[in-house]
PDB file with one MODEL, atoms N, CA, C and O in Angstrom:
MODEL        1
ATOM      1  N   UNK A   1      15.867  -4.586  -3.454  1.00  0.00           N
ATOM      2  CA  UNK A   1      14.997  -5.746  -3.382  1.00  0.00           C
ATOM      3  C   UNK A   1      13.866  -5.575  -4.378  1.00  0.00           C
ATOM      4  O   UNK A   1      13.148  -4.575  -4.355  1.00  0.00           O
ATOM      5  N   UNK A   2      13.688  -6.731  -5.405  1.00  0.00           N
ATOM      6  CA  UNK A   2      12.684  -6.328  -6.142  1.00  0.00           C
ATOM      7  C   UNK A   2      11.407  -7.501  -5.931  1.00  0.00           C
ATOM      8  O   UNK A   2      11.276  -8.723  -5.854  1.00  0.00           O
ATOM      9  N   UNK A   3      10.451  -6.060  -5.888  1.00  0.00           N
ATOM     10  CA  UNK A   3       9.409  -6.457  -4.830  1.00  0.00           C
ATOM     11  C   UNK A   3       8.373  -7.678  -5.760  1.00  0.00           C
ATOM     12  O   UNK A   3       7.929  -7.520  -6.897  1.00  0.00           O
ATOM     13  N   UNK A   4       8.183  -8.911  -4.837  1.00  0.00           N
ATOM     14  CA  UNK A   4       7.654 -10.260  -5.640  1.00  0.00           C
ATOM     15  C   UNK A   4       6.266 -10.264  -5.122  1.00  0.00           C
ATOM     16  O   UNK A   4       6.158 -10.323  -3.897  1.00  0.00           O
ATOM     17  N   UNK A   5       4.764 -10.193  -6.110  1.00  0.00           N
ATOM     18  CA  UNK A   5       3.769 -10.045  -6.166  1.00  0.00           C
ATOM     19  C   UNK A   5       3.063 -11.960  -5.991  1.00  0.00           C
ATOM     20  O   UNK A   5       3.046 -12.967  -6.699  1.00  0.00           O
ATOM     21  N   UNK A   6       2.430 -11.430  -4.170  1.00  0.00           N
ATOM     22  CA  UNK A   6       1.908 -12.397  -3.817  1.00  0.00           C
ATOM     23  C   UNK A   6       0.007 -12.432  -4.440  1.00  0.00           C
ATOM     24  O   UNK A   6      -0.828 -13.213  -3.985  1.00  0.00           O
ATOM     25  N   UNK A   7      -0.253 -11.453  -5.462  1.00  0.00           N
ATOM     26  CA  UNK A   7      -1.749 -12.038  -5.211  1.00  0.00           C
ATOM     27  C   UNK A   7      -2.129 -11.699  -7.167  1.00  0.00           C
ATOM     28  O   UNK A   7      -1.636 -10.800  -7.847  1.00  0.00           O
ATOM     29  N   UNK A   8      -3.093 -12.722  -7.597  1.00  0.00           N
ATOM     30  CA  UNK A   8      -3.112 -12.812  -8.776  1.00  0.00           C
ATOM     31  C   UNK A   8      -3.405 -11.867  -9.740  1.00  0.00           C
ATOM     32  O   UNK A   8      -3.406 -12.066 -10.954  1.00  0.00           O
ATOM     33  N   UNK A   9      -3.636 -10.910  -9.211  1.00  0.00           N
ATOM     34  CA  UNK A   9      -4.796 -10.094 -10.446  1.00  0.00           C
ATOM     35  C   UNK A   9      -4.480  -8.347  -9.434  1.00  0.00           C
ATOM     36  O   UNK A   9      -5.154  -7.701  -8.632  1.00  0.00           O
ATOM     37  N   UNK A  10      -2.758  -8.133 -10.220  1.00  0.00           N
ATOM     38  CA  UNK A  10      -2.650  -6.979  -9.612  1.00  0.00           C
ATOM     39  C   UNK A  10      -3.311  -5.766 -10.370  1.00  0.00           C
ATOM     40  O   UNK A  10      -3.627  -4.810  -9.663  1.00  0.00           O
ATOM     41  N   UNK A  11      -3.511  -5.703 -11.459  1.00  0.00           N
ATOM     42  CA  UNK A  11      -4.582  -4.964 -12.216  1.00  0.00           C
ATOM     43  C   UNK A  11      -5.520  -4.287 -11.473  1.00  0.00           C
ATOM     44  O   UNK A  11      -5.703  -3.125 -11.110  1.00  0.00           O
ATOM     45  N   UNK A  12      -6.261  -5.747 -11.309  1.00  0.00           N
ATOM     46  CA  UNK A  12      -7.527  -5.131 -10.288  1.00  0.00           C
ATOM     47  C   UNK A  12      -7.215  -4.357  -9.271  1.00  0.00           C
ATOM     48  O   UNK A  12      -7.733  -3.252  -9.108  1.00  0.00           O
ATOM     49  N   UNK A  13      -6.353  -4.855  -8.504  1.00  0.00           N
ATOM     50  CA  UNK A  13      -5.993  -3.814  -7.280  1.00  0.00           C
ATOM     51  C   UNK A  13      -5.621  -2.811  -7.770  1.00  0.00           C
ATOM     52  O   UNK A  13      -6.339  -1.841  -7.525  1.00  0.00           O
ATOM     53  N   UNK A  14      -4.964  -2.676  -8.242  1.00  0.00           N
ATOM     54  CA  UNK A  14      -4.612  -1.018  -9.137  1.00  0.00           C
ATOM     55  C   UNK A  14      -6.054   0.014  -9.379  1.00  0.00           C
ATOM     56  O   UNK A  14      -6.558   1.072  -9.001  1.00  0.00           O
ATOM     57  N   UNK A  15      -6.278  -1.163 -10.302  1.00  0.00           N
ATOM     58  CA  UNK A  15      -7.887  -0.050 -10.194  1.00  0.00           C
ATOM     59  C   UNK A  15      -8.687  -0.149  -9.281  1.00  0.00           C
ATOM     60  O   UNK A  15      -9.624   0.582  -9.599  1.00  0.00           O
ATOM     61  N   UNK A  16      -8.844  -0.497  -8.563  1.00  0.00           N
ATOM     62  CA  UNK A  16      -9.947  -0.844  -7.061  1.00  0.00           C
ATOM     63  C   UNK A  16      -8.895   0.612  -6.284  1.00  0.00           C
ATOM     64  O   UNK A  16      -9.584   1.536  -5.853  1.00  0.00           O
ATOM     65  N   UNK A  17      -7.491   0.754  -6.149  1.00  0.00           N
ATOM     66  CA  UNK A  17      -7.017   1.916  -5.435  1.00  0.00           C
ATOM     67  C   UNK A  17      -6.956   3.237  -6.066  1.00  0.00           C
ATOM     68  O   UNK A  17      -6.684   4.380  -5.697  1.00  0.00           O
ATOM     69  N   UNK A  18      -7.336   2.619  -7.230  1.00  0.00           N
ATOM     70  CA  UNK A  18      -7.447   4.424  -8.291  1.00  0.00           C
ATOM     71  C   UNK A  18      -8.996   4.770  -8.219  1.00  0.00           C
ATOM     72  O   UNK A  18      -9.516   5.825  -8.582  1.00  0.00           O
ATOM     73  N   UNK A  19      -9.679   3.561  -7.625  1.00  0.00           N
ATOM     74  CA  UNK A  19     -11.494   3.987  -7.690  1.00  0.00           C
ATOM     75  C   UNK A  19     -11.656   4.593  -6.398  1.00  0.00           C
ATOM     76  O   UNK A  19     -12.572   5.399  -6.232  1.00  0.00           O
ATOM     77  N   UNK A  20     -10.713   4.235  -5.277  1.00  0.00           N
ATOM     78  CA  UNK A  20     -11.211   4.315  -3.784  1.00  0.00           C
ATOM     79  C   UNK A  20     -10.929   6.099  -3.822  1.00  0.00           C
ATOM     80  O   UNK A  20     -11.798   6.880  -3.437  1.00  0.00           O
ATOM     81  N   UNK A  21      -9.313   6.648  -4.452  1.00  0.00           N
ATOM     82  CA  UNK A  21      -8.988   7.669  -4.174  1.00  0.00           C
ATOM     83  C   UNK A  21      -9.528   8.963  -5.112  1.00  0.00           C
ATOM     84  O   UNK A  21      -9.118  10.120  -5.197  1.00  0.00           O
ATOM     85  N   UNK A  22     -10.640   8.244  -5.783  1.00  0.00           N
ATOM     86  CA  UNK A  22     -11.252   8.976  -7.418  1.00  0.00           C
ATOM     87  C   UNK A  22     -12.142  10.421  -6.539  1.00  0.00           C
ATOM     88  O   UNK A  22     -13.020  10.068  -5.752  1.00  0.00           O
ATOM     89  N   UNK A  23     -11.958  11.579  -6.655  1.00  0.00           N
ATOM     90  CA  UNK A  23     -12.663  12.384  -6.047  1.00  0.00           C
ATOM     91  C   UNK A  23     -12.397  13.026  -4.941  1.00  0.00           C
ATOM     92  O   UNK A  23     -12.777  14.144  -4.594  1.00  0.00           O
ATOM     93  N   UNK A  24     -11.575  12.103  -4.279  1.00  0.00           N
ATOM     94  CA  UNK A  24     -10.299  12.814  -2.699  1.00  0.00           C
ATOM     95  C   UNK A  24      -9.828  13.480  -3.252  1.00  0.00           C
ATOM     96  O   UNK A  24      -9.362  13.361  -4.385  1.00  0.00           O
ATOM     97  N   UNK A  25      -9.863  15.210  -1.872  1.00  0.00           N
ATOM     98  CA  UNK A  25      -8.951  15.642  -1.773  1.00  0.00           C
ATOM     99  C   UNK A  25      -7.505  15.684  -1.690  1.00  0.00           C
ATOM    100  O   UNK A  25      -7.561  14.471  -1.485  1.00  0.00           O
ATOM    101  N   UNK A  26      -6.472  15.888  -1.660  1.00  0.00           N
ATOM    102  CA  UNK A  26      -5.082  15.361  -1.466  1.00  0.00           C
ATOM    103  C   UNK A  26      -5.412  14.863   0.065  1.00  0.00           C
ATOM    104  O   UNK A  26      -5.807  13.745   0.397  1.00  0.00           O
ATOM    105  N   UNK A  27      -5.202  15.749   0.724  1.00  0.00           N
ATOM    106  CA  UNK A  27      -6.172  15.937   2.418  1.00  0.00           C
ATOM    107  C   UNK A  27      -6.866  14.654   3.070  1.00  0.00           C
ATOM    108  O   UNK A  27      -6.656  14.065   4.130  1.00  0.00           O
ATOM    109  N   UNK A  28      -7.671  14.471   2.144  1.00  0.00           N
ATOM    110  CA  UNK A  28      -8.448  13.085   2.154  1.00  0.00           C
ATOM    111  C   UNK A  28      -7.940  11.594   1.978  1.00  0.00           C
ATOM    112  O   UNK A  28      -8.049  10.571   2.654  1.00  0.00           O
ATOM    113  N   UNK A  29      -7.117  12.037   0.338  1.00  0.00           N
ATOM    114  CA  UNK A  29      -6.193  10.953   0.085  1.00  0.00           C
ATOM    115  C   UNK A  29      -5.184  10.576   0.822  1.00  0.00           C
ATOM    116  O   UNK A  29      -5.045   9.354   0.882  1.00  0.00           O
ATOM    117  N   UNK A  30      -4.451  11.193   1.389  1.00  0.00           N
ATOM    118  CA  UNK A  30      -3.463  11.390   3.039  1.00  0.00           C
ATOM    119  C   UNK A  30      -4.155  10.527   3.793  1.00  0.00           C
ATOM    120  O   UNK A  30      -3.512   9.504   4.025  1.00  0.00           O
ATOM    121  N   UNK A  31      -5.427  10.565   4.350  1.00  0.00           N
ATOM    122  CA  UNK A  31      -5.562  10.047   5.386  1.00  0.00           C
ATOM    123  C   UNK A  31      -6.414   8.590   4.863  1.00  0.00           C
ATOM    124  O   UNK A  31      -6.737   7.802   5.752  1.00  0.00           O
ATOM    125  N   UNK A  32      -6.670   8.347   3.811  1.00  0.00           N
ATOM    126  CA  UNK A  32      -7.294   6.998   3.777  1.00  0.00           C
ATOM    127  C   UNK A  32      -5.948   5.928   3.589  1.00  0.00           C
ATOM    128  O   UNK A  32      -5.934   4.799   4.080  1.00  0.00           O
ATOM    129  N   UNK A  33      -4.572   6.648   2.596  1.00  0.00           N
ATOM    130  CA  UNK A  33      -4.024   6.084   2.356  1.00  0.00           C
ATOM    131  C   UNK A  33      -3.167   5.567   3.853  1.00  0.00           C
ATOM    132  O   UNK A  33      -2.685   4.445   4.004  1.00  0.00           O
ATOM    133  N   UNK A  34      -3.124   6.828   5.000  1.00  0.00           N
ATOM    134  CA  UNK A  34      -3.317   6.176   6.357  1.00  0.00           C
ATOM    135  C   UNK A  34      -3.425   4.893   6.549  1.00  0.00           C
ATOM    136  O   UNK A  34      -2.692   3.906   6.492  1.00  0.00           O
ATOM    137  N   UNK A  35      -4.903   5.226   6.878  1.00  0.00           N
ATOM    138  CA  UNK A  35      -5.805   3.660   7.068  1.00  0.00           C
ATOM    139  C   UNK A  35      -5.634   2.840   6.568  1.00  0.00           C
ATOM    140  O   UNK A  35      -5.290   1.839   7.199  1.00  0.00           O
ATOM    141  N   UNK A  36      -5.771   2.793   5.188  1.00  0.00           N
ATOM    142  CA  UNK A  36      -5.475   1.181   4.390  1.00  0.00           C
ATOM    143  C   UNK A  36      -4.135   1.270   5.065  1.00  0.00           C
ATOM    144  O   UNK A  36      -4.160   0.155   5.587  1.00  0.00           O
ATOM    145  N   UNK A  37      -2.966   1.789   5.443  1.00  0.00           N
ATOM    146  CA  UNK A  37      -1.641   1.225   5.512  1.00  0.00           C
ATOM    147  C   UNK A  37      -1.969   0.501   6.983  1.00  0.00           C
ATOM    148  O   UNK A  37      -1.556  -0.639   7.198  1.00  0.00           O
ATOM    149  N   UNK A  38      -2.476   0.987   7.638  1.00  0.00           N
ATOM    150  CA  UNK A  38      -2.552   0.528   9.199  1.00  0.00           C
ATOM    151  C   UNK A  38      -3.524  -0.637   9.230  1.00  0.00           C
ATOM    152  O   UNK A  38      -3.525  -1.460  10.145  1.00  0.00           O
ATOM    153  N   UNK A  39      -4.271  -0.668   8.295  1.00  0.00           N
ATOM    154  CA  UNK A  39      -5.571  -1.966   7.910  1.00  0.00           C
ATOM    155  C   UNK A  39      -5.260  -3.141   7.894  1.00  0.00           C
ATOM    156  O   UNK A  39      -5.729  -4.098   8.508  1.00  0.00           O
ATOM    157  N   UNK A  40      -3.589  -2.985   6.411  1.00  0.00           N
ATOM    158  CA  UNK A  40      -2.747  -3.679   5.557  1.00  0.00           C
ATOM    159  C   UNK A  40      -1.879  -3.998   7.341  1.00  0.00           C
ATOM    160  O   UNK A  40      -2.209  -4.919   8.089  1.00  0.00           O
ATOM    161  N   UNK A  41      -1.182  -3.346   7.532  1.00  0.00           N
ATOM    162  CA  UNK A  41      -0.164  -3.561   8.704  1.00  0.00           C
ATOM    163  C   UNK A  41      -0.563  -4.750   9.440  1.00  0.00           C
ATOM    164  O   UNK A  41       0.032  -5.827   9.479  1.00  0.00           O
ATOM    165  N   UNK A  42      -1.855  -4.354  10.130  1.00  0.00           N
ATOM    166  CA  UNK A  42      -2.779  -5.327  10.771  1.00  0.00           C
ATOM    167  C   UNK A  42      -2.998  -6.809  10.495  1.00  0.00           C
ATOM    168  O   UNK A  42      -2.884  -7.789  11.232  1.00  0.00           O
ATOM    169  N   UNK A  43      -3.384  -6.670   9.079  1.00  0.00           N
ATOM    170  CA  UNK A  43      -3.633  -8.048   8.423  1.00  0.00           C
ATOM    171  C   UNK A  43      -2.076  -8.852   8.576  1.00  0.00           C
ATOM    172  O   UNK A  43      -1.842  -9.922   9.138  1.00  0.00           O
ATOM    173  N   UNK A  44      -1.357  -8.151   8.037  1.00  0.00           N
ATOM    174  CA  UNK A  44       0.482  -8.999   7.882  1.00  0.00           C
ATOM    175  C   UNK A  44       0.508  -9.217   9.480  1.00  0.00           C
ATOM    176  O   UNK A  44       0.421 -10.371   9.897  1.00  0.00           O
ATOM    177  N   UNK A  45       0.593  -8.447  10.131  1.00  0.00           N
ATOM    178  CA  UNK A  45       0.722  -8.508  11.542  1.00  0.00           C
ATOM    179  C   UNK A  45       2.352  -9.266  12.159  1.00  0.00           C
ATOM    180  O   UNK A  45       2.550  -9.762  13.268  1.00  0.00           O
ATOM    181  N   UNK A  46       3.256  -9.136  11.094  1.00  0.00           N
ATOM    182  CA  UNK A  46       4.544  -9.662  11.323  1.00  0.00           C
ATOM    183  C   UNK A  46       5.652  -8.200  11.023  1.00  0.00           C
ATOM    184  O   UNK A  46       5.520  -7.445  10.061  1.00  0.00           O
ATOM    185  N   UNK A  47       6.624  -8.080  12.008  1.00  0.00           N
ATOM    186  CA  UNK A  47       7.148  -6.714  12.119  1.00  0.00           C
ATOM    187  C   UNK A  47       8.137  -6.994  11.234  1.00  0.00           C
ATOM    188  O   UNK A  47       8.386  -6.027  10.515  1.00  0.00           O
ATOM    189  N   UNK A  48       8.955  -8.197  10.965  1.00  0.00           N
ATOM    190  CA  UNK A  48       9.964  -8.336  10.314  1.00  0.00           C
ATOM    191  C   UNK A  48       9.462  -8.088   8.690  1.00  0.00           C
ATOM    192  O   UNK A  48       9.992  -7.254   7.956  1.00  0.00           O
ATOM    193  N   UNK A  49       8.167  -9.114   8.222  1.00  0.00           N
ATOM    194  CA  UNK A  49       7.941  -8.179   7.247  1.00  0.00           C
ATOM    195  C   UNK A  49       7.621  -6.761   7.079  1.00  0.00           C
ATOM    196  O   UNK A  49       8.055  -6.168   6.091  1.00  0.00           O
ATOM    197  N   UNK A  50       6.699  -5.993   8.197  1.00  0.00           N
ATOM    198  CA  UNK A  50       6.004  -4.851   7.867  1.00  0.00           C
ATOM    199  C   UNK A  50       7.690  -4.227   7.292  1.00  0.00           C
ATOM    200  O   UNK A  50       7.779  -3.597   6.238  1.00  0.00           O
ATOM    201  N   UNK A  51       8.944  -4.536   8.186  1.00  0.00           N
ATOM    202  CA  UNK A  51       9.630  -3.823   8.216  1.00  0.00           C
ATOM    203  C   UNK A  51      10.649  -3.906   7.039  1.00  0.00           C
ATOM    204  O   UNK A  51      11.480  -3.015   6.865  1.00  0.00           O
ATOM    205  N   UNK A  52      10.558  -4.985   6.252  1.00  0.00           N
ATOM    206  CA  UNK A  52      11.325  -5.208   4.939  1.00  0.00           C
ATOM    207  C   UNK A  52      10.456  -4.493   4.167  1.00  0.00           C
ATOM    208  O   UNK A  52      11.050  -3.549   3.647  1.00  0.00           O
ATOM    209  N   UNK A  53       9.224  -4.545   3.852  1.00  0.00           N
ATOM    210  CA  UNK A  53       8.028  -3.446   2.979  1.00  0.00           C
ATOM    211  C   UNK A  53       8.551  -1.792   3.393  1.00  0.00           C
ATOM    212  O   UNK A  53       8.622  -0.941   2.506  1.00  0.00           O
ATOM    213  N   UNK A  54       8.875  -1.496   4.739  1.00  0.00           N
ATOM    214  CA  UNK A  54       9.082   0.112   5.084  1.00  0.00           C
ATOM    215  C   UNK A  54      10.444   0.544   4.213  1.00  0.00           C
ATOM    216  O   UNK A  54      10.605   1.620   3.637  1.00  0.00           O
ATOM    217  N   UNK A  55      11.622  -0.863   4.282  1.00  0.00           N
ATOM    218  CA  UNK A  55      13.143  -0.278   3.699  1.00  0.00           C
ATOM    219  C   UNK A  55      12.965  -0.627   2.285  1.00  0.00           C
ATOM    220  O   UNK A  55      13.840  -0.235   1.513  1.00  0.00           O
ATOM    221  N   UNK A  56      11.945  -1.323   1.802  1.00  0.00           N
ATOM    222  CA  UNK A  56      11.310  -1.092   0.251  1.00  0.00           C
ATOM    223  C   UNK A  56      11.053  -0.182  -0.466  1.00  0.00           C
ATOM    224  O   UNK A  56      11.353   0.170  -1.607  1.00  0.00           O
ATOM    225  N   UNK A  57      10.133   0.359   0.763  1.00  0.00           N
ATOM    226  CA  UNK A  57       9.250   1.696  -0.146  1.00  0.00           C
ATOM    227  C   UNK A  57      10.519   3.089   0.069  1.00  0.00           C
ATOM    228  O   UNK A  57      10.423   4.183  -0.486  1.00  0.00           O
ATOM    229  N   UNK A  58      11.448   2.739   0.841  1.00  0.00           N
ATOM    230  CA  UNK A  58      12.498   3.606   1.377  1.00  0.00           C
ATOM    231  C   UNK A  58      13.144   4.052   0.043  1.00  0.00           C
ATOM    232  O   UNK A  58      13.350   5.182  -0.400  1.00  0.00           O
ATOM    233  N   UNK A  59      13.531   2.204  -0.719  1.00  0.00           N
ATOM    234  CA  UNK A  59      14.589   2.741  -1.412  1.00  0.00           C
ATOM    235  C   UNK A  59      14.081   2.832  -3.198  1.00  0.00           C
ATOM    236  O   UNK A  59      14.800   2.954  -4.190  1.00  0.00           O
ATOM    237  N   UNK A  60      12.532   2.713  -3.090  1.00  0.00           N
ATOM    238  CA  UNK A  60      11.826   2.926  -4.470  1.00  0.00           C
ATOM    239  C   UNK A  60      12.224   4.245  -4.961  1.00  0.00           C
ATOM    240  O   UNK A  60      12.499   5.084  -4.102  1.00  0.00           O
ATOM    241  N   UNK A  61      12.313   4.613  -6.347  1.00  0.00           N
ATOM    242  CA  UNK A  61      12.952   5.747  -6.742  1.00  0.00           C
ATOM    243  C   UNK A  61      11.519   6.467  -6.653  1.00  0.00           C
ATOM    244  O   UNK A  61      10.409   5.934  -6.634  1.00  0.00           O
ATOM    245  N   UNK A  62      11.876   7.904  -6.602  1.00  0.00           N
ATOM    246  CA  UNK A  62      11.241   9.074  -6.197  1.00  0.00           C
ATOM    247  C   UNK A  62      10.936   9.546  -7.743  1.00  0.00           C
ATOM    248  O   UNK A  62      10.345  10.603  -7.960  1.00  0.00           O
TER     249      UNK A  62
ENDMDL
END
């Protein structure tokens, strides 16, 4: 499934998530990247998507 970008200005988000994790530990980075996922989860709040995003990131190459 190739993944279709709902919001305009993915750039920014890119760098807004390379500014948040700038200075984390791995340790650190682990657990915020946590939170934003459970933040993100929250906001969608639909299982059928959360759960097409989980067999997404499943089958993204390594």
């Amino acid at each position: 499934m190739k993944p279709h970008l709902n919001f305009q200005d993915a750039d920014a988000f890119y760098e807004q998530l390379l500014d948040a994790h700038e200075g984390l530990s791995r340790e650190d980075a682990e657990l915020f990247n946590a939170r934003l996922i459970l933040l993100l989860a929250n906001q969608i709040g639909d299982a059928g998507v959360l759960k097409a995003c989980i067999d997404a990131a499943a089958q993204a190459p390594r």
